[in-house]
VEXKE-93123 format. One record per residue (C-alpha): residue number from 1; residue in one letter; x, z, y. Coordinates in Angstrom, 3 decimals. Each point is the difference from the previous one (the first is absolute). Layout:
! residues N
     k   r         c1         c3         c2
   NUM   A          X          Z          Y
...
This chain:
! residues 429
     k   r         c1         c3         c2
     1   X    125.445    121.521     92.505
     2   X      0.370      3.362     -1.212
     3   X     -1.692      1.022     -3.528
     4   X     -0.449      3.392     -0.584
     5   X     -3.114      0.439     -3.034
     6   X     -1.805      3.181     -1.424
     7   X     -2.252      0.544     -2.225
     8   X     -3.511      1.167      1.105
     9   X     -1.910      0.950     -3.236
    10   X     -3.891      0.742      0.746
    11   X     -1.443      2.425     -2.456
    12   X     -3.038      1.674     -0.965
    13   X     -0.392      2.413     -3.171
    14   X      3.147     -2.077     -2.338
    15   X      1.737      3.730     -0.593
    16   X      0.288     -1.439     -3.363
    17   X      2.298     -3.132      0.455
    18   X      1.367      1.255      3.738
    19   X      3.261      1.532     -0.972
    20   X      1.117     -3.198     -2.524
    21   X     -0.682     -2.606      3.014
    22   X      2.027      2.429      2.846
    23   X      3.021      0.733     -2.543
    24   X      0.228     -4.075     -0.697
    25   X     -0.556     -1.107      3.357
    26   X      2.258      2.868      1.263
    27   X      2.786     -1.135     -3.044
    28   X      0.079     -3.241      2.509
    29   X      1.377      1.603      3.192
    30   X     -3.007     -0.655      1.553
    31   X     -1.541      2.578      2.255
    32   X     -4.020      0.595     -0.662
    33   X     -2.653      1.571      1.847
    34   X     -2.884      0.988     -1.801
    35   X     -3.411      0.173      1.646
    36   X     -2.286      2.403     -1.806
    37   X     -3.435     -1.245      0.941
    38   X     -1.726      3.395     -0.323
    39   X      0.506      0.565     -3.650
    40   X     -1.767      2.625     -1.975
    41   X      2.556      0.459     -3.048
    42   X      3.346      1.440     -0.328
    43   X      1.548     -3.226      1.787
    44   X      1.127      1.826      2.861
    45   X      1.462      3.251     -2.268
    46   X      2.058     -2.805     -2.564
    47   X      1.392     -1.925      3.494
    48   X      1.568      3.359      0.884
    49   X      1.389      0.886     -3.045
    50   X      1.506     -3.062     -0.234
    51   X      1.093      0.247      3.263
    52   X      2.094      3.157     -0.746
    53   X      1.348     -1.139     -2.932
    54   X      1.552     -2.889      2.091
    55   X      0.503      1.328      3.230
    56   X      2.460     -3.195      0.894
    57   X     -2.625     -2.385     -0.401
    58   X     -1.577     -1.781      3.113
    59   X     -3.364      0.585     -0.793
    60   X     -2.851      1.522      1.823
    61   X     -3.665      0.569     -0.159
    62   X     -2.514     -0.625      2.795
    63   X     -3.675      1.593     -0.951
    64   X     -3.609     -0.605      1.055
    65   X     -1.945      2.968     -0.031
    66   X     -3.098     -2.006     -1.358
    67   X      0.163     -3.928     -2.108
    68   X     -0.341     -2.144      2.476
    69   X      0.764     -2.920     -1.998
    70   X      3.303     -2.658     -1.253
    71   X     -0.479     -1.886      3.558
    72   X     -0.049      3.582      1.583
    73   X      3.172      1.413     -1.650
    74   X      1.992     -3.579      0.379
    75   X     -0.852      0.030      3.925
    76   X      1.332      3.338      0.092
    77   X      3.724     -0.661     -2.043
    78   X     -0.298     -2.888      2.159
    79   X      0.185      1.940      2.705
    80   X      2.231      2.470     -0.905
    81   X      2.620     -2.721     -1.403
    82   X      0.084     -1.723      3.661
    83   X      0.214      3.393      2.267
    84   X      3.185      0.443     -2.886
    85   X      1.491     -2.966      0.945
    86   X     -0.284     -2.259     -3.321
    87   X     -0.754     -3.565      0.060
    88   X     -1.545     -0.654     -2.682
    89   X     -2.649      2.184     -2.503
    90   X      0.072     -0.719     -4.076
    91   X     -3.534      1.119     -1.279
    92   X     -0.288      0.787     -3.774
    93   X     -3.054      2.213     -1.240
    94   X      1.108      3.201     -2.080
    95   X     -3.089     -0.687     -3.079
    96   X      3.212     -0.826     -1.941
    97   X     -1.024     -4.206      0.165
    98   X      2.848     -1.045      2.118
    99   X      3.490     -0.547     -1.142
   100   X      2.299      1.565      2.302
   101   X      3.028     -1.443     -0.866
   102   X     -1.655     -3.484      1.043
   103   X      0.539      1.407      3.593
   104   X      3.344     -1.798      0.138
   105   X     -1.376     -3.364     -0.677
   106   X     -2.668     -0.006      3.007
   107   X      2.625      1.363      2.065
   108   X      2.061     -2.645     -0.518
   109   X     -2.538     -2.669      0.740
   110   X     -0.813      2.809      3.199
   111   X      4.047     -0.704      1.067
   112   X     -0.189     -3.283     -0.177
   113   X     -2.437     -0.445      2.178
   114   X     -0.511      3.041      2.051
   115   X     -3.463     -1.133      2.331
   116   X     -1.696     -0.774     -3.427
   117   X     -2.672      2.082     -1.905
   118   X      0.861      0.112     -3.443
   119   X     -3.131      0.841     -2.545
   120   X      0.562      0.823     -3.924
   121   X     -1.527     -2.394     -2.221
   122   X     -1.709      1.512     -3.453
   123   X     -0.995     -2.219     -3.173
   124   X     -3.311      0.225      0.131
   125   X      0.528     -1.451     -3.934
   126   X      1.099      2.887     -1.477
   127   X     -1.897      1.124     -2.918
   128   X     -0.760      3.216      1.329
   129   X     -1.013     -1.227      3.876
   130   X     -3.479      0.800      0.776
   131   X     -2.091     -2.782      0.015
   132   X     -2.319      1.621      2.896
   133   X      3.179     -0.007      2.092
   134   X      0.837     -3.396     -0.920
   135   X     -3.506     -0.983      1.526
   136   X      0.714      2.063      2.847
   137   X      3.559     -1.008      0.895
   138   X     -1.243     -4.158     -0.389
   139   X     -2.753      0.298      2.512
   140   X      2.096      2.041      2.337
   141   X      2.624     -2.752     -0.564
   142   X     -2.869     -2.424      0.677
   143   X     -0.902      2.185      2.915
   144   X      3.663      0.036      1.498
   145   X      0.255     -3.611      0.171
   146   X     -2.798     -1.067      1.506
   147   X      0.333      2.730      3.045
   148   X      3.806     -1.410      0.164
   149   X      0.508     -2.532     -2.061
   150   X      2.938      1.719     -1.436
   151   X      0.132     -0.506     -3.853
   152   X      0.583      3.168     -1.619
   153   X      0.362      0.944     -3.926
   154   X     -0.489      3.706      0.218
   155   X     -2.033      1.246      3.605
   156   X     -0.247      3.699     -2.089
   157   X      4.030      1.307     -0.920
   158   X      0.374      3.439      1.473
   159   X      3.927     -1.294     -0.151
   160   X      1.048     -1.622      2.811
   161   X      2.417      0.107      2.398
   162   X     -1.186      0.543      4.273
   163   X      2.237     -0.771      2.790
   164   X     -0.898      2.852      2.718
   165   X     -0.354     -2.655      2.596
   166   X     -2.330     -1.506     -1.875
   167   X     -2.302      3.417      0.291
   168   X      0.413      0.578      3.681
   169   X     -0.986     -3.793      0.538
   170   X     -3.609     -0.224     -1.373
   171   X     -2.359      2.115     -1.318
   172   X     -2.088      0.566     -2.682
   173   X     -3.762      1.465     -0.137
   174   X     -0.935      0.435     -3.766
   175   X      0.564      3.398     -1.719
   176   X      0.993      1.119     -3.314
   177   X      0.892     -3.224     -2.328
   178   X     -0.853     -2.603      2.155
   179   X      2.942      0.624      2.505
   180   X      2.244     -2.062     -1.858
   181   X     -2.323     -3.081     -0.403
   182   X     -0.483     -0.179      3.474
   183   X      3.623      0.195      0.754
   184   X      0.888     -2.858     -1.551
   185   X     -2.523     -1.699      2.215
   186   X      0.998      1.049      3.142
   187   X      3.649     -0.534     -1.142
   188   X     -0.753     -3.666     -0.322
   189   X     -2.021     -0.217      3.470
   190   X      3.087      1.695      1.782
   191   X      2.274     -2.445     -1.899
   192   X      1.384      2.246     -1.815
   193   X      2.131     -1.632     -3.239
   194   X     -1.070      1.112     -3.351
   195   X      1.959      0.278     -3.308
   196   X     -0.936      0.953     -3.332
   197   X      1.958      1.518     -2.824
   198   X     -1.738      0.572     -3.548
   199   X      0.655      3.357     -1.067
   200   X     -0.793      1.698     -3.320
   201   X     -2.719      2.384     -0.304
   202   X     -0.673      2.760     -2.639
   203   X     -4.184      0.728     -0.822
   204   X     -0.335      3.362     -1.569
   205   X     -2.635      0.699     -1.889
   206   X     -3.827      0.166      0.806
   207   X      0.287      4.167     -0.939
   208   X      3.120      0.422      2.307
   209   X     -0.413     -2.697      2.766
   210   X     -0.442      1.825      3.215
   211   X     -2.177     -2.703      2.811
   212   X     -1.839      1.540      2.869
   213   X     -1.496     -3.547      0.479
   214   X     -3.783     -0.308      0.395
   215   X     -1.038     -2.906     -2.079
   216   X     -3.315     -0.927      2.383
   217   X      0.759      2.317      3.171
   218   X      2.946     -1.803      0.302
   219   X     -0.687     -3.327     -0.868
   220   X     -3.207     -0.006      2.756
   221   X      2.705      1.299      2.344
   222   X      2.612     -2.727     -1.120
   223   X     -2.411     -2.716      0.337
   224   X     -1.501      1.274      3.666
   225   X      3.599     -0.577      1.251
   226   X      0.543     -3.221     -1.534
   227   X     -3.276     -1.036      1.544
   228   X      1.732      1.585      3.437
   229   X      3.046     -1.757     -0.085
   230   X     -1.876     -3.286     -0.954
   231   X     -2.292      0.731      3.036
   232   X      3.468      0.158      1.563
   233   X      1.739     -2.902     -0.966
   234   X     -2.906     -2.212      1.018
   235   X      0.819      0.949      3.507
   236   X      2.519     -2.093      2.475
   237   X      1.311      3.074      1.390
   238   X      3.650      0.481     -0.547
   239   X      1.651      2.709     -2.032
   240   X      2.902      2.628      0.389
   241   X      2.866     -1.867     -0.210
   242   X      2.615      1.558     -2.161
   243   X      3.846     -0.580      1.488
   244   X     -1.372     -3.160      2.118
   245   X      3.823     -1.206      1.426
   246   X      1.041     -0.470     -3.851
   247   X     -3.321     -1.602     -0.858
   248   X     -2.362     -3.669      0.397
   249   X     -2.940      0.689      2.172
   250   X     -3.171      0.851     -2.279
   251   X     -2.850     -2.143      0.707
   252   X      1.622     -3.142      1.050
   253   X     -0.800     -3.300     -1.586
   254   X      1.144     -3.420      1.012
   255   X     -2.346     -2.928     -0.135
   256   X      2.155     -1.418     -2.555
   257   X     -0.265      3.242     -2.650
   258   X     -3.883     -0.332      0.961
   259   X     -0.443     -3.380     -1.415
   260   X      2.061      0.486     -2.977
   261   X     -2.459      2.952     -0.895
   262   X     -3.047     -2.300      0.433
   263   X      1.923     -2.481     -2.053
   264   X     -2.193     -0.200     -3.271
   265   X      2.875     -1.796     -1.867
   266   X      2.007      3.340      0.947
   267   X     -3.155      2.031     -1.124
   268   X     -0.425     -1.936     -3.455
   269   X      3.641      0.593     -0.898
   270   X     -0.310      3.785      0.721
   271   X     -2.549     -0.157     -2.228
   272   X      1.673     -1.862     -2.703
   273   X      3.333      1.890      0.007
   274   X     -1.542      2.746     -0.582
   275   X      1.117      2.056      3.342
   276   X     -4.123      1.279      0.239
   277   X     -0.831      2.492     -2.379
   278   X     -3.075      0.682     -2.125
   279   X     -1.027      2.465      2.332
   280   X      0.750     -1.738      3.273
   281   X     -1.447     -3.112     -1.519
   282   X     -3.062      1.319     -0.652
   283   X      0.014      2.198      3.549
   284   X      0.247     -3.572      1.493
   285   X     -3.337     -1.409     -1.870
   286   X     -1.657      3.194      0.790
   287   X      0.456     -0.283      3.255
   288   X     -1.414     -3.746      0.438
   289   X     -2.992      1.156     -2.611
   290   X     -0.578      2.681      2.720
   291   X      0.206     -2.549      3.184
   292   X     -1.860     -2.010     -1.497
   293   X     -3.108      2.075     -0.008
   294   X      0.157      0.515      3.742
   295   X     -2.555     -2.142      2.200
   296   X      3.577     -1.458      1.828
   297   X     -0.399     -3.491     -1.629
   298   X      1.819     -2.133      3.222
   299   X      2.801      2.603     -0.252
   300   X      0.206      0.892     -3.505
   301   X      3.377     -1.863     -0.429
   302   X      1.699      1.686      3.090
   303   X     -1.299      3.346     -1.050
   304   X      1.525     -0.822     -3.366
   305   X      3.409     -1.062      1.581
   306   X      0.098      3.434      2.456
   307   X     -0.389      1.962     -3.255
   308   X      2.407     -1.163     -1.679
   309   X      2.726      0.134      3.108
   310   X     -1.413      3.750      0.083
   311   X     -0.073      1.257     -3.355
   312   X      3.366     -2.117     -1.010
   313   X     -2.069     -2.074     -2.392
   314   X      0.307     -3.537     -1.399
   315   X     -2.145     -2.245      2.470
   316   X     -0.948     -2.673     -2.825
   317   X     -1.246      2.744     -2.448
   318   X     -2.025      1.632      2.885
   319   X     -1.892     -3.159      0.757
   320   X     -0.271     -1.091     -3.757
   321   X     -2.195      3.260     -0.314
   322   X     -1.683     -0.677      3.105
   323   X     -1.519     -3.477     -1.698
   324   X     -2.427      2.514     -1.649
   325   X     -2.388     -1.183      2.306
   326   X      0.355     -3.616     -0.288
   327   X     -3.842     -1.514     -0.955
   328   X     -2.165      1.036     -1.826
   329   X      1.466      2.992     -0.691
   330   X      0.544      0.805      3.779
   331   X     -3.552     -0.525      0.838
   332   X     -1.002      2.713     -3.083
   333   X      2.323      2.593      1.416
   334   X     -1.446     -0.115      3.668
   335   X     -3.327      0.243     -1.683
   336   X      0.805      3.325     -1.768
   337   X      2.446      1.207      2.916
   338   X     -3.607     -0.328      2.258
   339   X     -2.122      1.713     -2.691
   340   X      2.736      2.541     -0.455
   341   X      0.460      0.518      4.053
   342   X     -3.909      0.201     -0.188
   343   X     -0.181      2.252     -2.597
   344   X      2.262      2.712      1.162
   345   X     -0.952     -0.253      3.938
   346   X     -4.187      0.369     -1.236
   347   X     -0.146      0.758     -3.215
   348   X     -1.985     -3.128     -0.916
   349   X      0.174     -3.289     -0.905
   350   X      0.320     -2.933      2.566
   351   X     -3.193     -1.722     -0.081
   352   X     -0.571     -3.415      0.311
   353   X     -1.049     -0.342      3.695
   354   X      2.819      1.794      0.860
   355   X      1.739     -3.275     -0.261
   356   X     -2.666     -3.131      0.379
   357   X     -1.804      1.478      3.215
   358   X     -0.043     -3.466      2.183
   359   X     -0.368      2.231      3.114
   360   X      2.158      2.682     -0.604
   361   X      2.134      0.728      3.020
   362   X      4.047      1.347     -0.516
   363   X     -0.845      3.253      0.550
   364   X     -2.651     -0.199     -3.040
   365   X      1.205     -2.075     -2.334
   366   X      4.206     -1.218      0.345
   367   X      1.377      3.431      1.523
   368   X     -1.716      2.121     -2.632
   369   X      0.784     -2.553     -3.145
   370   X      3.805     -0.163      1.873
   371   X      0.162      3.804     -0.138
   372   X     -1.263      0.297     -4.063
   373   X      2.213     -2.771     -0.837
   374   X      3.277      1.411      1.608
   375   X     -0.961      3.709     -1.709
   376   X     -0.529     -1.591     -3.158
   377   X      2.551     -2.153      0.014
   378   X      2.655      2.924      0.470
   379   X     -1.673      2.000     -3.107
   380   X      0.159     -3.433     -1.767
   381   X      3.173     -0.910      1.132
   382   X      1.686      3.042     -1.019
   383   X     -2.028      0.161     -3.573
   384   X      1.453     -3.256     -0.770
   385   X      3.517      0.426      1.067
   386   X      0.202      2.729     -2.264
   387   X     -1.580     -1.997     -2.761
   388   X      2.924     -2.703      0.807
   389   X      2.597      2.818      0.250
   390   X     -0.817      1.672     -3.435
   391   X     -0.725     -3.240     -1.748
   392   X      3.511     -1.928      0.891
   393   X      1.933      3.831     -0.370
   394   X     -0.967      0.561     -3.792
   395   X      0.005     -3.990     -0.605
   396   X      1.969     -0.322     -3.448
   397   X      3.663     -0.948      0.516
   398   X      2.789     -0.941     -2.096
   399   X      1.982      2.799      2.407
   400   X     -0.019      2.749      2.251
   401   X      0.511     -1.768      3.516
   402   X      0.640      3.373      1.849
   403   X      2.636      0.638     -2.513
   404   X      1.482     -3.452     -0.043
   405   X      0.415      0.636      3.819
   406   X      1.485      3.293     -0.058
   407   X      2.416     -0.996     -1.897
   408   X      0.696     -3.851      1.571
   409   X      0.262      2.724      3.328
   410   X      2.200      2.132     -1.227
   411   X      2.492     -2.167     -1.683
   412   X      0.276     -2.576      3.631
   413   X      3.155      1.682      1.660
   414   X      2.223     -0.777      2.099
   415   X      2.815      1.236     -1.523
   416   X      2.369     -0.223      3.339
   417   X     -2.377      2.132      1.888
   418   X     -1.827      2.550     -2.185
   419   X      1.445      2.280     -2.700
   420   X     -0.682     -0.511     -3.818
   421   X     -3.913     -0.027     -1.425
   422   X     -1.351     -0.291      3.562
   423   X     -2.324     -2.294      1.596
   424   X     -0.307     -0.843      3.452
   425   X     -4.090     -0.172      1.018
   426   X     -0.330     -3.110      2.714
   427   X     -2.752      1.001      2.654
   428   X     -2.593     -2.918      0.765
   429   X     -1.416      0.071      3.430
């Protein structure tokens, strides 16, 4: 298979740091196409310069005439990288935080396996990392799994490396920052293989660092298409596959990989060894605490077991949340999941012959309590998953488990198949 890489760079008002990242990425060999999403400083007038100061240099600028956003301006070097004939697209942002000369090491682990999509990994334990991104990048980690089950350490590097056929295979709805997200999640559906490299990253100062990131804009946006792709994944319908003839079918489980998921002995080890982090731990319990709120009694354990296939979650911890509503404490939470139902559906309370009338017919008395009782069980439901989800998240530990995983992750190599300080991301379907 031919491999033939550029480097698309998205940018949007980084005049300051643009000429440093093209004359090091360009000091590489590398050819680079710049996208200038619209900007409104001198980015376009230092590009030029630049350009005729080193007319030998394969480098070009593409240009939006208004900021359309980082998914915008990647679809469009995208684009322009395929109608050129390249195989594969390098993306590095030009705010200065990438390392350019850490281009040869993904491309390396992008040689050795040429079908792959390779994604920079950060340490999100540097001193100067912001601690609102750290947030950020866990839940989208979080996010990421449960939509694929594919165990990422960093969901949020601008540094990665795209095979083109990758891009013309599936395709990817969000906008501005949440492009790459979702593109690791539709990777994984099209069985795509994913490798991570940790790369070094530089955090100027508050004064100088340039982020066009909207803090809650962005974050409502993020979450809506997490919630989308969740939506998604609890769906049977098949995906895009990505390079089918040199791939497993997706979707396909034998009886025998069935019952060793139910297995609890299988479930209880997982647990044990440590291969379920905080966060998906405490996903798990939030999202029996949350079934077990519904009025589905007779099928609470089933619904507990199709979550869990779904969202990629450990079966055992799902139902050990689920025993929430194990008596007496099951019979208190229909109670206030019927007064809460009641509440918001009539503004009042439930009174008491709503539920001793002797000749109270369905349509009077069980229909109307069924109706308050689902309602306020879903408010319920979700109120105490989050209570679940906060309370085993900031639990005191001895250690960081997302860290202890990142770097358990990116240590496990095969070291006949995958270059040096990679890691080879298995997809669980």
């Amino acid at each position: 298979m031919p491999f033939v890489p550029i480097v698309v760079a998205p940018s949007y008002n980084n005049a300051g740091t643009l000429v440093d990242v093209l004359r090091r990425v360009t000091a590489l060999g590398l050819p680079i196409l710049l996208v200038n999403d619209g900007c409104t400083d001198a980015t376009a007038d230092a590009f030029n310069a630049w350009k005729r100061e080193h007319p030998r240099v394969d480098a070009r600028m593409l240009r939006h005439v208004h900021n359309r956003g980082k998914a915008a301006a990647l679809r469009t070097g995208f684009q322009a990288a395929i109608e050129a004939g390249y195989t594969h697209a390098i993306t590095i942002d030009t705010d200065g935080q990438h390392d350019p000369e850490l281009i040869p090491r993904l491309l390396d682990a992008a040689r050795a396996q040429p079908l792959a999509y390779v994604l920079g990994v950060r340490d999100d334990r540097h001193v100067d990392y912001p601690a609102a991104s750290r947030v950020g990048r866990r839940l989208s980690n979080l996010f990421i799994r449960l939509e694929c089950g594919v165990r990422v350490a960093d969901s949020q590097c601008g540094m990665r490396v795209y095979p083109l056929d990758l891009i013309r295979t599936v395709r990817c709805r969000a906008g501005r920052f949440g492009y790459e997200a979702e593109m690791i999640t539709r990777a994984a559906w099209a069985g795509c293989p994913i490798v991570e490299v940790p790369i070094n990253t530089r955090y100027l100062p508050v004064g100088q660092r340039v982020s066009h990131f909207n803090p809650w804009w962005d974050s409502v946006l993020g979450v809506l298409m997490h919630l989308r792709l969740v939506g998604r994944e609890m769906s049977p319908l098949p995906s895009r596959r990505y390079h089918p003839s040199d791939l497993p079918p997706a979707g396909r489980v034998t009886l025998r990989e069935m019952l060793s998921w139910l297995n609890p002995l299988r479930a209880w080890r997982e647990l044990r060894a440590g291969a379920v982090d905080r966060n998906e731990l405490a996903f798990a319990l939030a999202t029996g605490a949350f079934v077990a709120n519904l009025p589905v009694y007779p099928f609470q354990t089933a619904l507990c077991l199709y979550l869990a296939r779904r969202l990629h979650l450990n079966p055992l911890a799902v139902i050990a949340g689920s025993q929430i509503s194990t008596p007496p404490i099951g019979a208190l939470l229909i109670a206030a999941a019927i007064f809460i139902g009641h509440f918001v559906l009539h503004g009042s309370s439930p009174t008491w012959p709503d539920f001793h009338s002797p000749h109270a017919l369905w349509h009077s008395l069980a229909w109307p309590v069924l109706v308050d009782w689902t309602v306020g069980g879903i408010l319920l439901g979700f109120l105490l998953a989050a209570i679940v989800f906060l309370a085993i998240t900031f639990w005191p530990g001895r250690e960081d488990d997302s860290a202890r995983l990142t770097d358990r992750n990116l240590s496990a190599m095969p070291p006949k198949q995958t270059p040096q300080n990679t890691s080879i991301i298995s997809i669980e379907r």
